[in-house]
N, C-alpha and C positions, 0 to 999 in steps of 0.2 A: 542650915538653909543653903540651898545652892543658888546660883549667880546664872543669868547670860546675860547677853551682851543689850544692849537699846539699840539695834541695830546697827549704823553707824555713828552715833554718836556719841562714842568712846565712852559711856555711860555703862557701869556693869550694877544693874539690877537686881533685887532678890528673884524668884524667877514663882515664888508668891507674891504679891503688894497686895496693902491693904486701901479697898476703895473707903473712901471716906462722905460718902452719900448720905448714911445714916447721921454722922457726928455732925450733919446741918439744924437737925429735928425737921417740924413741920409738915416734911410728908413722911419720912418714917415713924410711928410712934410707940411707944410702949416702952421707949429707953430711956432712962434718968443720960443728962451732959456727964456725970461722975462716971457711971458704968462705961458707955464710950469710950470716955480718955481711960479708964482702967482698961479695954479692949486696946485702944492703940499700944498703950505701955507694953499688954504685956505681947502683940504682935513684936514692936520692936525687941524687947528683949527674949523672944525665939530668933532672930536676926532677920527679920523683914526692913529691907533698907529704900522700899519706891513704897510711897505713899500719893495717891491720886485725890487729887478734890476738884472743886471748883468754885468761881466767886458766887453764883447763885443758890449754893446749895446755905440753906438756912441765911441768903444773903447774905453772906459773908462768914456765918458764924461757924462752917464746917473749916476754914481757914485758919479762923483765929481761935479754934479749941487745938488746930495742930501745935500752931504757936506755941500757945499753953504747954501744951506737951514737953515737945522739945527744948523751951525755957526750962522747964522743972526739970529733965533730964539734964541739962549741963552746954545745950548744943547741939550741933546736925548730928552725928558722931558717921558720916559718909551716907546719912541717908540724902536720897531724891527725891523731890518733891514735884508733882505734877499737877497743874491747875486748867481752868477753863475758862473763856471770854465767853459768855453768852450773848445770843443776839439781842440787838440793841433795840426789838421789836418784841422779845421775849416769845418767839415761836418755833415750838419745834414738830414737825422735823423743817428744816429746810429746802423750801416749794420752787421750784424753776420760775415761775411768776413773781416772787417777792422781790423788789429792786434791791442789789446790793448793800445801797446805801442804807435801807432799813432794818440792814443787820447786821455788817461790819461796815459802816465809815471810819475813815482813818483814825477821827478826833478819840469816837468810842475806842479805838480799838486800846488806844494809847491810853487814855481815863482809866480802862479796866484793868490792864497790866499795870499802874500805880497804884492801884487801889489794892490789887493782890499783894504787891509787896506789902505795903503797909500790914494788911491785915499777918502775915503767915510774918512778917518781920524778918524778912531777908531782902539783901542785895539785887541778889537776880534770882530767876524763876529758872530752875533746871530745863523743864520743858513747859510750856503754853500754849493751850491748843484752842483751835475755834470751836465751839461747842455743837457745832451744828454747819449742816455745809450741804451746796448746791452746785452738780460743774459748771450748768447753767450761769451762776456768777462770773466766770473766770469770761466772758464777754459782756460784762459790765463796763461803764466808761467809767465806772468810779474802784473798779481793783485796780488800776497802778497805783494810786494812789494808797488805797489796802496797804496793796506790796510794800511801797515802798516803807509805808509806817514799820511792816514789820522788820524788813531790811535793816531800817536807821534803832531800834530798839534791840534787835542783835545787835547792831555794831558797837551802840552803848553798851552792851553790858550788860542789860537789864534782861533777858530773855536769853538763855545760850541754846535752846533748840526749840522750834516750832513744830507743832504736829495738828491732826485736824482730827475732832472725834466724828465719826460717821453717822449718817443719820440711820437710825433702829431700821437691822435687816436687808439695807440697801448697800452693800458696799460699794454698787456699780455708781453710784452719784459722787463718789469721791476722788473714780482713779485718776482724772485727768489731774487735779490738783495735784494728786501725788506723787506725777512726774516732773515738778518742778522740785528741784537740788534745795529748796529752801525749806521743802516740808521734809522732817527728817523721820518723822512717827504717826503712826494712825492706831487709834483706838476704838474699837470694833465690838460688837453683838458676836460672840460664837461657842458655841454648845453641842448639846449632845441631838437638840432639837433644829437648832438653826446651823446649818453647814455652808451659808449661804458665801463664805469669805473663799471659802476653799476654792469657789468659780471668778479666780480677776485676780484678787486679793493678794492670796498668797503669794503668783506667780508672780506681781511686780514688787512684793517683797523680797523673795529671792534675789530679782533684778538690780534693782534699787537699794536693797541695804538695808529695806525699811526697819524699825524697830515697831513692832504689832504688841499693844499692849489689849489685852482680852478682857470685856466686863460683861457681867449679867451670864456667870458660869452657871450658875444656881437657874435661870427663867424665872427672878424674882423669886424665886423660892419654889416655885415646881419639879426643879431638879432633886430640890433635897428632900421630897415627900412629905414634906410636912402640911401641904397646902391637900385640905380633903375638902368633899361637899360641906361639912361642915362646922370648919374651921370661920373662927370670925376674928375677923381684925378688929384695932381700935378705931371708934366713930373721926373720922377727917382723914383716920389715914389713906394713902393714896393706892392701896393694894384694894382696895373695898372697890375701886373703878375697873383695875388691872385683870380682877377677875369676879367679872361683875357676872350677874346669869347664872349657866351652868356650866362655865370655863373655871370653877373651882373641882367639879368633878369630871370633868376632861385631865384634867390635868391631872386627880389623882388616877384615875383609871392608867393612864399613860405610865406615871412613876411606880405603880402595883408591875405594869411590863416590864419595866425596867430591872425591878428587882430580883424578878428568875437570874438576871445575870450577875447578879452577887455572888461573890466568892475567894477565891485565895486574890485573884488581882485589887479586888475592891473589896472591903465588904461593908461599906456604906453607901448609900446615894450622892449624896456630896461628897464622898471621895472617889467615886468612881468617874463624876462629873468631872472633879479638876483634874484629874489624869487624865481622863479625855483632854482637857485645854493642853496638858501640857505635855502629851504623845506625840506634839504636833510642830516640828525643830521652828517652824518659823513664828512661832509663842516668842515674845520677850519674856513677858509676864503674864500674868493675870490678878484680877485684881476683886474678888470676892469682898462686899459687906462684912466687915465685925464688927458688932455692935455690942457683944457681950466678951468676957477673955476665954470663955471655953470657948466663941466662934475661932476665937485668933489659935489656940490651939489645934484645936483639930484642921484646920485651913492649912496652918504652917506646917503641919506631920506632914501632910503630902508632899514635898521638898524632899522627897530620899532616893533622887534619881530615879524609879521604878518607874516605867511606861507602862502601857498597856500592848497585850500581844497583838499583833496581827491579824489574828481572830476573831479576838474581841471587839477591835475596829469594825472590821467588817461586821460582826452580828450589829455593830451599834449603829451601823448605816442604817438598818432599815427602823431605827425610830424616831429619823428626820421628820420634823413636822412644818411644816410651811404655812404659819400664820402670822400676822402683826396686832397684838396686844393692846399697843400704845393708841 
């Protein structure tokens, strides 16, 4: 497994992470809590060392099965862990009209960083990021306040780097945020469908230092072909809405185009997908769903330095698709 950097903050990443979305249950379904932690284990022992969750995913429980994990293994052994504060209004995405305070006040911000520790059972939080974000806020009377909570929680001890996840597709609602010195990572939508980071995004990465950590490489699963007209999901899960209609056979029609470009660079969908994420130098990481151990295998293969040619970039331009799902 290869390494880059978190940006600036002296963090060296696997330059796979495993998202841990799924190991919440509730809105993914189909997977026993045992196969999970069996996907985490054996992600870690290919050398996947940045694992991402958040405190809302299975309310808490995507947390506290990492916990599990890492207890049964012996300890961290230099992995990073990555969590989320959810608004405290539970709405996403993040509206210009919604008042600050009904989504990060200071008190929430600070209840929810305690409550992560406890659940994941560590000291501090490598990185904590706001789950959802408006630049709109940043002229709110109640972010210094924000700020400052998170200021005084770095200087504890309990948070050593802040980052913000973006709201799905919009990178431009974040930049302003993320020329304050105190956000150090932003967590982003980008694929082989959505290019949208590549316009703002990257360039104040560059700038700034940022550490860009990548989710939803897959389109939920439309990248990796498995998602046909009639594919069906399990009753409550939350793909049944994602590709509700006939956005099941859009989507496979779209991954059938894709496939012509199979070949010596790729020769799977989902592998062609993450070498797209990570052709691309201002990638930290990215951070694909395992929920089974053959996802965490074939995920972490791709880790063997190879990019994609120049070429094949270019052909992959034109199967940018500009829509929101969510």
């Amino acid at each position: 497994m290869r390494s880059r950097k978190l940006g600036g903050t002296g963090i060296e990443v696997s330059e796979v992470g495993f998202g841990a979305w799924g190991l919440g249950g509730g809105m993914w379904l189909g997977v026993e809590d045992d196969e999970g932690r069996r996907a985490l284990h054996e992600a870690l022992d290919l050398g996947v060392r940045f694992v991402d969750t958040a405190l809302v995913y299975g309310d808490g429980h995507s947390e506290r099965s990492i916990a599990e994990v890492l207890r049964a293994r012996g300890g961290r052994e230099g992995i990073s862990i990555a969590t989320k504060i959810p608004p405290k209004d539970y709405v996403w995405p993040g509206r210009s009209g919604t008042p600050l305070e009904n989504a990060f006040p200071a008190a929430w911000v600070v209840e929810c960083v305690e409550t992560s520790l406890r659940n994941l059972r560590v000291e501090a939080l490598d990185v904590e990021q706001l789950h959802v974000w408006n630049d709109a806020w940043l002229a709110s009377p109640a972010w210094p306040d924000t700020r400052d909570a998170l200021e005084r929680l770095k200087r504890e001890g309990k948070v050593l780097h802040w980052g913000v996840s973006i709201n799905d597709h919009a990178p431009e609602t974040a930049l302003e945020l993320l020329n304050d010195p105190l956000i150090e990572a932003a967590q982003v939508i980008y694929n082989v469908f959505d290019r949208s980071p590549e316009r703002g995004l990257f360039d104040l990465a560059r700038e700034r230092d940022l550490g860009i950590i990548v989710r939803v490489p897959f389109d939920e699963g439309a990248l990796t072909g498995a998602v046909r007209e009639d594919t069906r999901f399990p009753p409550r899960d939350w793909r049944n809405r994602y590709f509700r209609g006939d956005r099941k056979a859009e989507a496979g029609r779209r991954a059938d185009a894709l496939r012509l470009l199979l070949g010596d660079e790729a020769e799977t969908l989902p592998e062609l997908a993450l070498r797209f994420v990570l052709s691309h130098p201002e990638v930290s990481t990215v951070i694909p769903g395992m929920r089974r151990p053959e996802h965490a295998r074939a995920n972490a293969a791709v880790s063997d330095g190879r990019v994609l040619s120049p070429e094949l970039l270019r052909r992959l331009e034109h199967h940018a698709w500009d829509k929101n799902w969510y």
